[in-house]
C-alpha positions in Angstrom: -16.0 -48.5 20.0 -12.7 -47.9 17.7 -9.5 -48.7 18.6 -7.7 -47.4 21.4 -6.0 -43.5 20.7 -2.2 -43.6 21.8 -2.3 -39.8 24.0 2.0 -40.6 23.3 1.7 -40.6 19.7 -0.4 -37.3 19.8 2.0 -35.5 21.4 4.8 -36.5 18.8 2.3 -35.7 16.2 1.7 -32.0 18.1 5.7 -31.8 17.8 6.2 -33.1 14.8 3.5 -30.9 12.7 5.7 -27.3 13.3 7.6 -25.3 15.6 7.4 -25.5 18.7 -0.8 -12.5 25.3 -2.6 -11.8 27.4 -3.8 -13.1 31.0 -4.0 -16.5 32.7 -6.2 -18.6 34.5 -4.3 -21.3 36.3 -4.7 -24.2 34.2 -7.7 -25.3 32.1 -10.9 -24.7 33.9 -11.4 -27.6 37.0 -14.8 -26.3 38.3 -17.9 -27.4 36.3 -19.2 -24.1 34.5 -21.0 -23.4 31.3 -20.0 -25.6 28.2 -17.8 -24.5 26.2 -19.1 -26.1 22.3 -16.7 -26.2 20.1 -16.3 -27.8 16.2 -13.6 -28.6 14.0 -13.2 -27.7 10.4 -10.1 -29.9 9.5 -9.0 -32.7 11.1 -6.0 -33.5 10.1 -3.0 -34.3 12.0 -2.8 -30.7 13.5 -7.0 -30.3 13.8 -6.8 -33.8 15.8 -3.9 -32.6 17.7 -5.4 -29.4 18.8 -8.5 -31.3 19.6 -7.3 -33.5 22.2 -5.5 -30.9 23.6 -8.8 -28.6 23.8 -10.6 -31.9 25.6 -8.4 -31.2 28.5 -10.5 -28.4 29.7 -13.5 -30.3 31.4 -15.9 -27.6 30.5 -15.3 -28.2 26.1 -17.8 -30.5 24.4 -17.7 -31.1 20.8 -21.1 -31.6 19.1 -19.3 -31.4 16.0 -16.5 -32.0 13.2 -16.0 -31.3 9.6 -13.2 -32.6 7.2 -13.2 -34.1 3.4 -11.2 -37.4 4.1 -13.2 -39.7 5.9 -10.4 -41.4 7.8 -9.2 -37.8 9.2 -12.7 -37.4 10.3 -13.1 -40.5 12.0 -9.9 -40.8 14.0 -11.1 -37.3 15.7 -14.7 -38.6 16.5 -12.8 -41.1 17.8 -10.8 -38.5 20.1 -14.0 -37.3 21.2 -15.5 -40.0 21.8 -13.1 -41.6 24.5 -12.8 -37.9 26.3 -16.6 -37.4 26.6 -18.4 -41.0 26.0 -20.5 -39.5 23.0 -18.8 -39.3 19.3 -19.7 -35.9 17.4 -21.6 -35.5 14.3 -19.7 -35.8 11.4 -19.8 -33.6 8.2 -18.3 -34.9 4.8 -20.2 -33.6 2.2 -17.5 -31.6 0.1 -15.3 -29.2 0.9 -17.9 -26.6 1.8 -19.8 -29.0 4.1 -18.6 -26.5 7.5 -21.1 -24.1 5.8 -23.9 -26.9 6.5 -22.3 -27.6 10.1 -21.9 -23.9 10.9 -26.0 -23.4 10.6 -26.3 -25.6 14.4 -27.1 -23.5 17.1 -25.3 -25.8 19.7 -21.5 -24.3 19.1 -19.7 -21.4 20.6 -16.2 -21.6 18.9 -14.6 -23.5 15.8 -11.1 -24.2 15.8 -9.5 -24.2 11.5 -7.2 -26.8 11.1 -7.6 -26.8 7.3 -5.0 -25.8 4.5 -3.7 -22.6 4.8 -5.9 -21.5 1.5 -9.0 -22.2 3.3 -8.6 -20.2 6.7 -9.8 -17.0 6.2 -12.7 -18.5 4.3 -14.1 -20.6 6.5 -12.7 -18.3 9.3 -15.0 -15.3 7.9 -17.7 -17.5 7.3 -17.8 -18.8 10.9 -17.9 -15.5 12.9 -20.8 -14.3 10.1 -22.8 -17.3 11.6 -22.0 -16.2 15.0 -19.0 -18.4 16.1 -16.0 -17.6 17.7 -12.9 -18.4 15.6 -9.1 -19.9 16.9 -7.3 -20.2 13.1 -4.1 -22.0 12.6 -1.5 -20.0 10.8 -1.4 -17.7 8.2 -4.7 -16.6 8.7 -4.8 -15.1 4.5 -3.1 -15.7 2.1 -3.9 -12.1 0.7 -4.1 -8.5 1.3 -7.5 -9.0 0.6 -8.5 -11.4 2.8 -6.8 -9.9 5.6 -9.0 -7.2 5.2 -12.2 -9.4 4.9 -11.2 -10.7 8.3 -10.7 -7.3 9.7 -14.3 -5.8 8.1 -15.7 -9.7 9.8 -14.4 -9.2 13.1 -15.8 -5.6 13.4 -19.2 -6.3 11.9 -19.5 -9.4 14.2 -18.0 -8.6 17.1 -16.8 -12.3 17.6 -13.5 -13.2 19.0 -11.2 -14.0 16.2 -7.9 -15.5 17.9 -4.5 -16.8 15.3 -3.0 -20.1 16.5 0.6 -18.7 16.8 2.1 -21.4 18.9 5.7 -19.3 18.7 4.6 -16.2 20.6 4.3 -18.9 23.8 7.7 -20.5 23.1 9.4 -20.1 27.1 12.6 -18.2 25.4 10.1 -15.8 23.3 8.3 -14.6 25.7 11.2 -14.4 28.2 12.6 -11.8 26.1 8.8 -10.1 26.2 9.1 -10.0 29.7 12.5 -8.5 29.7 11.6 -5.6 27.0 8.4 -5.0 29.1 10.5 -4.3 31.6 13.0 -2.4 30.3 16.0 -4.3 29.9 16.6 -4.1 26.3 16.2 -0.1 26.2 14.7 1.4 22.8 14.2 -1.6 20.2 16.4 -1.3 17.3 16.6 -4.2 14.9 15.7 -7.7 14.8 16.8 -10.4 13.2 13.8 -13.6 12.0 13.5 -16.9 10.3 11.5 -20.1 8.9 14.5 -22.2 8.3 13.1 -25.4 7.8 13.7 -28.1 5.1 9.7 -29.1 4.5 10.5 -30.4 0.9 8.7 -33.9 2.1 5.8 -31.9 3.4 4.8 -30.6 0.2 3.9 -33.8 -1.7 1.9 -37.0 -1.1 4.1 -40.1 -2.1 2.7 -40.4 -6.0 3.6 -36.7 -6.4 0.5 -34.3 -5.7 0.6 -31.4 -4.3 -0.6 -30.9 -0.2 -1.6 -27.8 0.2 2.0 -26.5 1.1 2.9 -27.8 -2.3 0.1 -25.7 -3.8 1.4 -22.7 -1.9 4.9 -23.6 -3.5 3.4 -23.4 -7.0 1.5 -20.4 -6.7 3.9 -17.8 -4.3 7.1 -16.8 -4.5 8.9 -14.4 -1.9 7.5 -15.5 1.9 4.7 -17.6 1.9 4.8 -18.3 5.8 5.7 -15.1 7.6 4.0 -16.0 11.5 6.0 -18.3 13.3 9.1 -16.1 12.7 7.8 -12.3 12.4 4.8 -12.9 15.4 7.3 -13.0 18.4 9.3 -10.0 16.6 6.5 -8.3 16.5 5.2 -8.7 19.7 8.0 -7.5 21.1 8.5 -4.4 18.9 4.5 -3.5 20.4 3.2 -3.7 16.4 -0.2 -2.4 16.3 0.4 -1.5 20.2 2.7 1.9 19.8 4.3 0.9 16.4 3.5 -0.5 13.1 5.2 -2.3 10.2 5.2 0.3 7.5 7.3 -0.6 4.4 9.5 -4.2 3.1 11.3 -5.1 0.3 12.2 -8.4 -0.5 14.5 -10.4 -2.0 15.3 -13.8 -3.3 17.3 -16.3 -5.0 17.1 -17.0 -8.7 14.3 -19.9 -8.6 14.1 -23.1 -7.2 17.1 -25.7 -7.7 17.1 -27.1 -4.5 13.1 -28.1 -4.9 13.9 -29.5 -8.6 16.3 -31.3 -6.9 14.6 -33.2 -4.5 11.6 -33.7 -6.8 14.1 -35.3 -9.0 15.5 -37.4 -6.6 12.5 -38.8 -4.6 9.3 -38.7 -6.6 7.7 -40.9 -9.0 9.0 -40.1 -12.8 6.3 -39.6 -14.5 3.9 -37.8 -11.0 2.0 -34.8 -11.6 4.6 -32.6 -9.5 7.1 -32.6 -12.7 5.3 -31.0 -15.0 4.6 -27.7 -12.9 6.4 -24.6 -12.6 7.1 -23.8 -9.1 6.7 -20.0 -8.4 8.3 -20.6 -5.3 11.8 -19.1 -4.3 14.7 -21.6 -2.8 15.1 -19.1 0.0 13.7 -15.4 0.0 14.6 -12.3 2.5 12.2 -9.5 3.4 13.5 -6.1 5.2 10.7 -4.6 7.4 10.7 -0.8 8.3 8.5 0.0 11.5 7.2 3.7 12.2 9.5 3.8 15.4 12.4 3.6 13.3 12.9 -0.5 13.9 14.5 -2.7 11.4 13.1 -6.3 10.9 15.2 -9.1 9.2 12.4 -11.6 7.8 13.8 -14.9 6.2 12.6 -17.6 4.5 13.5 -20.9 3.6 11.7 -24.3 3.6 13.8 -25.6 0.2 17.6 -25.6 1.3 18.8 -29.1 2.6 19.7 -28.9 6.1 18.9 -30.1 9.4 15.9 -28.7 10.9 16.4 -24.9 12.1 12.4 -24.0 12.7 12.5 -20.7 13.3 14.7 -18.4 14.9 15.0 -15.1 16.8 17.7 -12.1 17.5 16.8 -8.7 19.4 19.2 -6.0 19.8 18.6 -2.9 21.9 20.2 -0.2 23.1 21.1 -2.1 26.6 20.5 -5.4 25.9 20.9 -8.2 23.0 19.7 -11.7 22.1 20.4 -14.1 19.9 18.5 -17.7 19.8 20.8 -19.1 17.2 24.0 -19.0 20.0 21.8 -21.4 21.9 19.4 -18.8 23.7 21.9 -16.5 24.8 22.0 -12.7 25.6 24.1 -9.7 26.5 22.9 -7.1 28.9 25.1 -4.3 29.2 26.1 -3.4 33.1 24.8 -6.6 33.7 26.5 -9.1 32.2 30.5 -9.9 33.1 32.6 -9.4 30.2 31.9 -8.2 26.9 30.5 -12.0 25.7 27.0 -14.2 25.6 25.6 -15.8 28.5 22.4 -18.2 28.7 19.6 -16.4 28.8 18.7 -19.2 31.6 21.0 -17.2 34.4 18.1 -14.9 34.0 14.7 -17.2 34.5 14.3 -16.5 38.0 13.8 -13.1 37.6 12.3 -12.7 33.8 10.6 -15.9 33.3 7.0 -14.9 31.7 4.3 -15.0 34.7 2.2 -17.2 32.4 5.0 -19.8 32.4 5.3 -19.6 36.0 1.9 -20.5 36.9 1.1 -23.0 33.8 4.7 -24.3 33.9 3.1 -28.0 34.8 0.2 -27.8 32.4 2.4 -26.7 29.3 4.6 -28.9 29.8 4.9 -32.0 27.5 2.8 -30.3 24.9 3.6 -29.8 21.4 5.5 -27.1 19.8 7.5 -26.6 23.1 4.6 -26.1 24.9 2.6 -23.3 23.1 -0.1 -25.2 21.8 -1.1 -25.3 25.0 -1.2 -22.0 25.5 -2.8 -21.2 21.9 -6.2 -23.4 23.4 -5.7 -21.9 26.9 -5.7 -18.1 25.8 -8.5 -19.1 23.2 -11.1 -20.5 25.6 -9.9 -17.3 28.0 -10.6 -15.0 25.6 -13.6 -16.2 24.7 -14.6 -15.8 28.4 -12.9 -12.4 28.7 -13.9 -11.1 25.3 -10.3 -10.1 24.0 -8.0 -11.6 22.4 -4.3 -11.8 22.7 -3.7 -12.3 19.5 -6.3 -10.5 17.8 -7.1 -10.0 14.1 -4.9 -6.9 13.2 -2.1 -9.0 14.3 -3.4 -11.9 12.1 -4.0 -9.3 9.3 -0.3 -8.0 9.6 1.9 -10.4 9.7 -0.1 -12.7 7.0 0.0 -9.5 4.7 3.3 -10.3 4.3 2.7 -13.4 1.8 1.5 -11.2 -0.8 3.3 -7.8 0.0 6.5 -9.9 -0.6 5.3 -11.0 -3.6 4.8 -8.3 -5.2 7.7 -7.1 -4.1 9.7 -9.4 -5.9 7.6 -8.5 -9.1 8.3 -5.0 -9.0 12.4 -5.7 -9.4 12.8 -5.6 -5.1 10.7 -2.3 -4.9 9.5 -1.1 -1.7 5.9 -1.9 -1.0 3.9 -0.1 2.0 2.2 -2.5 4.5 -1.4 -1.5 5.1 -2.1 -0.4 8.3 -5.2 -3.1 9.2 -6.0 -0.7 12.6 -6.6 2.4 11.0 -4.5 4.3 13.3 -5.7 2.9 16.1 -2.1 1.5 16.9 -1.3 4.5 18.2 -3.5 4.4 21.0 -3.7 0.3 21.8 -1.9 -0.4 24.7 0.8 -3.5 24.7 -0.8 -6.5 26.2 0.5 -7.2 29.6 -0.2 -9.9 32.6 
């Protein structure tokens, strides 16, 4: 058998690879019930990492995996193999060689941890052949594609699920407690951000592209809306009694910060100097919503700077927060003074009900704990046959990649957001636990 996996060094990895709703079963499932057969196309550092954690739950087995580098491939066998005793058949054939693996009979699910140009492909693809889907983020990368994956899901009736990991964050959904319950009043504005230096993330060390690289070339304006706008939107109830309904966006005059690094730390004559970056340094996108809310959207994964990730601000009529003070809010009557407190003098009373009963199985898990949940709620609503974070929220929020685009190439215009339910966000009730 291969060497020995390091369960440490996957848990940096789960950190180190991003950012770091429905109901809950206490912790993965501990009683022996039906199998739960899973695959996965991409198995990269965030495939693998999402992997192990899906191995927790006794009831997964993993007939399967699919990737086009061989050592990515093997290193998850490998996973698999020291959880369950049996390694998984591999597919390598190409980059369409998940087409080939999702013709077996023996799997229930598929989790993407490709590229983010290869999601809604293989996504769509999957649920056609009758799997259930849990993407990794965006789920498009256009308008569409968002709708392909809205037509899939309704043809299909398969659980499509988007691997937001930020929507769990303890803080996040704190503050979704507290607006379900009242405490902010009528939602105003909000204020959202990917603020997160990924220069080194976009290259391989001779200078080509990864696939964040490739996005850089080929989109300017906000090529990775979800970990910021998903929690903002959650709380705002989009496609649950509102609905993102107009942007514009703006941006800074190219890319100098990117030149500059690719001057500085890549190989003079690699293929990354010769290609004309489409990308913006940093970008901002105003979001109208049909309640009358006002969503700041930034983006930024060019500037040097120490890691921000993403960031959040609320303000309501009775309440606000603000996650760049250090998780702190202001609830009027409530709070002494006219200044910020930590959000923490409130846990006892509006920590999330999820994080209260999965405090212990969260914890220690990547991305501050929600890739936990992301596999938890997955496997959940597989069993329960909804999902908490369904494809008109993946459809929505990945819009805005190209909507911000092309706002950019109209001279800032405002460009209307497509409503992906149809008008059935009117009636879809907020998800509650």
């Amino acid at each position: 058998m291969s060497k020995q996996i390091d369960r440490r060094k996957l848990i940096k990895l789960g950190a180190a690879t991003g950012l770091a709703i429905g109901t809950g079963r206490v912790g993965f499932a501990e009683d022996k019930k039906k199998p739960f057969r899973m695959a996965v196309v991409g198995t990269g550092n965030r495939g693998r990492y999402l992997l192990s954690l899906a191995l927790r739950d006794k009831n997964v087995e993993v007939p399967a995996l699919c990737d086009i580098r061989e050592p990515n491939l093997k290193q998850a066998q490998d996973i698999v193999a020291e959880a369950r005793g049996k390694q998984p058949e591999g597919y390598l054939k190409g980059p369409k060689d998940y087409l080939r693996m999702l013709n077996r009979d023996d799997l229930d699910a598929i989790i993407i941890g490709t590229g983010m140009q290869l999601h809604a492909p293989v996504a769509i693809a999957a649920m056609k052949a009758g799997k259930h889907v849990l993407s990794e983020v965006s789920g498009a990368i256009t308008v569409d594609e968002c709708w392909g994956l809205v037509r899939t899901v309704q043809e299909t009736g398969k659980i499509y699920m988007l691997s937001e990991n930020c929507s769990y964050w303890p803080e996040v959904m704190m503050v979704q407690n507290m607006v379900d319950r009242g405490v902010f009043g009528e939602l105003t504005y909000a204020e959202c951000g990917y603020v997160h230096d990924c220069r080194f993330l976009m290259f391989t060390p001779d200078g080509n592209l990864t696939w964040r690289g490739e996005m850089g070339r080929d989109w300017p304006g906000n090529n990775y809306p979800t970990h910021s706008l998903g929690p903002v939107a959650d709380w705002f109830g989009v496609n649950r009694g509102d609905r993102l309904v107009s942007l514009v966006t703006s941006a800074t005059g190219g890319n100098p910060a990117l030149m500059d690094y690719i001057d500085k730390h890549l190989p003079k004559d690699c293929p990354a100097r010769k290609i004309k970056f489409k990308a913006n340094d940093s970008s901002t996108t105003l979001i109208k919503t049909a309640n009358g809310g006002l969503i700041d959207l930034r983006f930024d994964i060019h500037s040097p700077r120490p890691t921000a990730g993403p960031y959040y601000a609320l303000q309501g009529v009775k309440a606000s927060y603000d996650s760049t003070l250090g998780e702190m809010v202001w609830i009027e009557g409530r709070t002494k003074g006219h200044k910020w407190e930590p959000i923490a003098n409130y846990k006892k009373e509006f920590e999330h009900p999820l994080w209260t009963k999965l405090i212990d199985k969260a914890r220690g898990t990547g991305h501050g704990g929600g890739d936990f949940f992301v596999i938890h709620q997955f496997i959940e609503a597989v069993e329960k046959g909804v999902s908490p974070i369904d494809v008109y929220d993946s459809a929505t929020w990945s819009s805005i990649m190209e909507l911000s685009a092309r706002s950019l190439a109209e001279g800032s215009s405002v460009v209307e957001i497509p409503d992906f339910t149809e008008g059935k966000w009117k009636i879809r009730k907020r998800r509650t636990v």
